[in-house]
C-alpha positions, 0 to 999 in steps of 0.5 A: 487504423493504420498499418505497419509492421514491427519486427517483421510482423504486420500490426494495425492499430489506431492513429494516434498510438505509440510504438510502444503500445503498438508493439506490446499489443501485438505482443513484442515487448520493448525494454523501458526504465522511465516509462508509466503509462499515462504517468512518466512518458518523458523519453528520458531514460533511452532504453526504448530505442527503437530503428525505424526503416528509412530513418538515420536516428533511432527513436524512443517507442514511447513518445513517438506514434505510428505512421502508415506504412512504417516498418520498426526493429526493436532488437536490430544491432544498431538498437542492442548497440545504443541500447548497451552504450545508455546502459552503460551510461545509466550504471556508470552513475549507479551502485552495482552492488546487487546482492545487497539490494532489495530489489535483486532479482526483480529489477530492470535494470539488472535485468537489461544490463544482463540481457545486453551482456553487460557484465563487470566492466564499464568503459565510463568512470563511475561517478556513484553519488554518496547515499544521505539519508536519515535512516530512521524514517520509514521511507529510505531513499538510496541516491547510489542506486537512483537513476533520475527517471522520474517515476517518484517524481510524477507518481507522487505529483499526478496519482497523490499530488503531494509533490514530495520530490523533485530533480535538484541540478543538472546534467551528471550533477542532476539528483533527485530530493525532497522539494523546498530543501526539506528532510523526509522527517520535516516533510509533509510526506504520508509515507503512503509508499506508491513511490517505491512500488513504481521504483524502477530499481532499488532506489527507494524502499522501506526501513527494514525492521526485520532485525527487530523481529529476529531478535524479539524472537531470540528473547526467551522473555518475549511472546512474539505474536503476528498479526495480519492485516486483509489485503496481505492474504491476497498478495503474499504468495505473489514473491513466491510465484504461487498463484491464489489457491497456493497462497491460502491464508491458512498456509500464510499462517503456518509459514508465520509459525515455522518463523518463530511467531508463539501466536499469529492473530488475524487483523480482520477480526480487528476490522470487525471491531472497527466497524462495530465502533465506526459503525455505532459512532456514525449512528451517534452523529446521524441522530444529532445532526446539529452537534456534529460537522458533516461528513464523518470520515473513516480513520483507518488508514494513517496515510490518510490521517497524515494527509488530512493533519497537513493539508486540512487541519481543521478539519481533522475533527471529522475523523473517525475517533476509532483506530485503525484495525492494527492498533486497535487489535494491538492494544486489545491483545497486549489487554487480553493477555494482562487481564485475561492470561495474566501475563506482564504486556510488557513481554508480549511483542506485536508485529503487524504485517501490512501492505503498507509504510504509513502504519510504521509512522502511525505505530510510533505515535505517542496516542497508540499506547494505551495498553500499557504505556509501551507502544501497542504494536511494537513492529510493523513490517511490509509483506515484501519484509515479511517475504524476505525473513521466510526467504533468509529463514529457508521456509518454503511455503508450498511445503507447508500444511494449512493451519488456522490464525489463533483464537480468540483473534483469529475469526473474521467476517467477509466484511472484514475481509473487503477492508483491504479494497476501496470503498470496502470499509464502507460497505462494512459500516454500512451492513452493520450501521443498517443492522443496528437501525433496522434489526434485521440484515441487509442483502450483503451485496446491497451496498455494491454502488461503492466497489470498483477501481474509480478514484471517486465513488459515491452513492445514496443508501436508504436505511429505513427511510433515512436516505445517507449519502456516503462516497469512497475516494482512493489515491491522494489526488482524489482525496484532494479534489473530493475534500475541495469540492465537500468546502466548496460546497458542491458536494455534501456527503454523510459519511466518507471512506478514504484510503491513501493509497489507489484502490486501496491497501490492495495497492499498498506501498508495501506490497510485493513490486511488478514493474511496471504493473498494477496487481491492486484490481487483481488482489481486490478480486480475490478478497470480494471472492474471499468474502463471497465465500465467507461463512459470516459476512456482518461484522456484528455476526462475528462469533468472536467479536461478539465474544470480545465484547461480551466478555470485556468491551460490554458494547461499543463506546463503552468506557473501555472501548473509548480507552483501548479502540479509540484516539485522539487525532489532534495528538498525532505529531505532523510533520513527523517527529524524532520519537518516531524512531525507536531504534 
């Protein structure tokens, strides 16, 4: 152990660690831009500076360890002073426009720059670069409001390994890009999002789409329905400061009807469906082992299926056929009311809400439109869009009763809860995959060796004297050293769950942003809790999917099953094409 002191306060702790977590043990909180633990450690940005007692030159506390002895000042006036001067630096080369960025309010440096006093003036020439960006992707990056940190640069090389961007140039002439010259359109790019969530300003966001739900609204034509996806329930009430038992579902929903939606369906119950389709298409292959190549991968996440066209494209026929739970719920709904409530599809606008960007790509392909030849899902938004159309709209959530989603889209089961966690799609197959060979119920916690925040998990299930070897992996890098080991052959799965983004949709690109902070274990927790306290916790139990398929699926892999809940993968386009934008 060794001994010092910060800020007039005695700290012991190990040899070996930086001032900056020393500091934040003892509970001193050190100013940083750059900085992600075990991530982006590079000292670039300089707002770490700390004065070390007998020492002429401050240091950065996050790259510089403890010594024995050493006496630190975080906040003393030559480190406010070196502090002010980078900042001043830093926005020197940045727009300071706040009020029209989405990250006001809840961005570093604004913050720094107000606690440092920095106010409206600059004694450096501003030299703000020219934004160029097509801004019809999903994803929009903002070089105005960049600062170089590096964070998109080695979240997407060392969490996804997709190495999509990189630092063009050098010194005042440095700018971050997309690697090889290429646009983000032509870019092998998954839109998976976790770039912008370890943004450190407002450099890098989604396409805001909220324009298009307003004006859906407006249209006195228009049936203007929500859906929602799981993980969004555990993270919406989070840009509002209200903690879980604030944040319900049901208020969720009747914050969504205050805003104008006619109907709001909860996407659960669309992942209750894919798992009756997933579930069945699993067992099909688990009885002719000989027609199909192993393992089946799960298709709900379009991150994912972006990756596996890019990367592994001949192995894209081991995805899944189901859709995800989003489309699937789309082209069911826009059928219900053709077929069931005699209304022209044409006229029904559904709106996703996710906690993700890859599913804007995905609701643009030209496979997702099988309800009537206009996309299924007409607008996807992030819960970060969502948030900011109840902030513009005046709705405050905590003011709001509880009311329950809409029927007959409206019930779910704890198994379509866990959708939105890693390994939770594959607990849900796995319950109604043991159901459908067993006749009987498992314990609904039997399957728990694939829970958990590991990168990697797998497991041996036995369903009746079958053994089936199944794994989850979360985050892209994983994914990547998972499938190489599966074509090594130092692996062999039956059936494998992946999910684009680390520990799942609870870490989603498009949930709200913590700098610096990972909220995915947190959000996780709660939809185990939620479905723990489920009344239904088997996808085959649903009272409404049971309804839905006796009424008018019939059964799983029925013909119009196979023509509204399942896709062909080898359509989708990649990299993505112009038809994406519909704008």
């Amino acid at each position: 152990m060794v001994n010092l002191t910060i800020d007039n306060t005695p700290v012991s702790c190990a040899e070996g660690t930086t001032i900056m977590d020393a500091a934040e043990a003892a509970g001193i909180a050190i100013p940083h831009l750059c900085y992600l633990k075990g991530i982006n450690e590079i000292a670039a940005c300089r707002m770490c500076t700390v004065e070390i007692k007998g020492t002429e030159r401050l240091v950065p506390a996050c790259d510089n360890v403890v010594q024995e002895g050493m006496t630190v000042f975080t906040n003393s006036p030559r480190v406010r002073e070196a502090r002010r001067i980078n900042a001043e630096f830093i926005m020197s080369q940045h727009s300071g426009n706040c009020i029209s960025c989405v990250r006001s309010g809840n961005c570093s440096l604004q913050t720094m720059c107000s606690d440092l006093d920095i106010l409206d003036t600059n004694p450096y020439k501003p030299e703000v670069p020219a934004r160029r960006w097509n801004m019809n992707a999903p994803l929009i990056h903002d070089a105005s409001k960049c600062i170089k940190c590096m964070r998109c640069v080695n979240v997407c090389d060392k969490i996804q390994g997709m190495h999509i961007w990189d630092l063009e140039g050098s010194g005042g002439h440095a700018h971050i890009n997309v690697t090889l010259g290429r646009s983000i359109m032509s870019a092998d790019c998954t839109f998976c999002g976790q770039c912008i969530v370890n943004c450190a300003t407002g450099a890098l966001r989604e396409r805001d789409d909220t324009d298009d739900v307003f004006d859906a609204f407006a249209d006195p034509e228009k049936i203007v329905v929500a859906q929602t996806a799981p993980a969004v329930r555990a993270a919406w009430g989070e840009d509002f400061g209200l903690a879980n038992d604030e944040a319900g579902t049901g208020r969720m929903v009747s914050a969504l009807r205050k805003l104008g939606f006619d109907y709001v369906f909860d996407t659960n119950t669309g992942a209750d469906m894919t798992i009756m389709e997933e579930a069945s298409e699993f067992l099909e292959q688990l009885k002719d082992p000989e027609k199909y190549r192993k393992p089946m991968f799960t298709s709900c996440c379009p991150g994912w299926v972006r990756f596996m066209k890019s990367q592994y494209p001949d192995m894209v026929s081991q995805l899944s056929t189901t859709k995800s739970p989003h489309q699937m719920m789309a082209a069911s709904i826009k059928a219900w009311f053709r077929d069931i409530k005699g209304v022209d599809p044409h006229n029904v606008y559904v709106v996703s809400i996710m906690p993700c960007l890859a599913k804007k790509a995905e609701a643009a392909e030209p496979n997702q439109n099988d309800a009537c030849g206009d996309p299924d899902v007409d607008t996807v938004l992030t819960v970060r869009e969502m948030n900011r159309m109840l902030r513009s709209d005046h709705i405050k959530p905590l003011l709001l009763s509880e009311s329950e989603f809409d029927d007959p889209f409206g019930f779910s089961s704890g198994a379509g809860k866990i959708f939105g966690v890693t390994g939770g799609v594959m607990e849900a197959a796995l319950r109604t995959a043991y159901h459908s060979v067993t006749g009987k119920n498992p314990d609904p916690d039997a399957f728990k060796d694939v829970r958990g925040m590991d990168g990697w998990k797998e497991a041996s299930i036995d369903i009746d004297g079958t053994v089936i070897k199944v794994a989850a992996a979360s985050g892209l890098l994983n994914t990547r050293r998972l499938i190489e080991a599966i074509r090594a052959g130092k692996v062999s799965y039956d059936f494998v769950e992946i999910m684009a983004c680390p520990g799942g949709c609870s870490g989603g690109g498009g949930m709200p942003v913590h700098d610096g902070i990972s909220m995915t274990d947190t959000r996780g927790s709660e939809l185990y809790r939620l479905d723990d306290a489920s009344e239904v916790r088997f996808s085959h139990e649903n009272p409404a999917v049971k309804k839905i398929y006796s009424e008018y699926f019939g059964a799983p892999l029925s013909e119009k099953a196979e023509e509204l809940l399942h896709t062909d993968h080898e359509g989708w386009d990649m990299p993505l094409n112009p038809r994406m934008s519909r704008r």
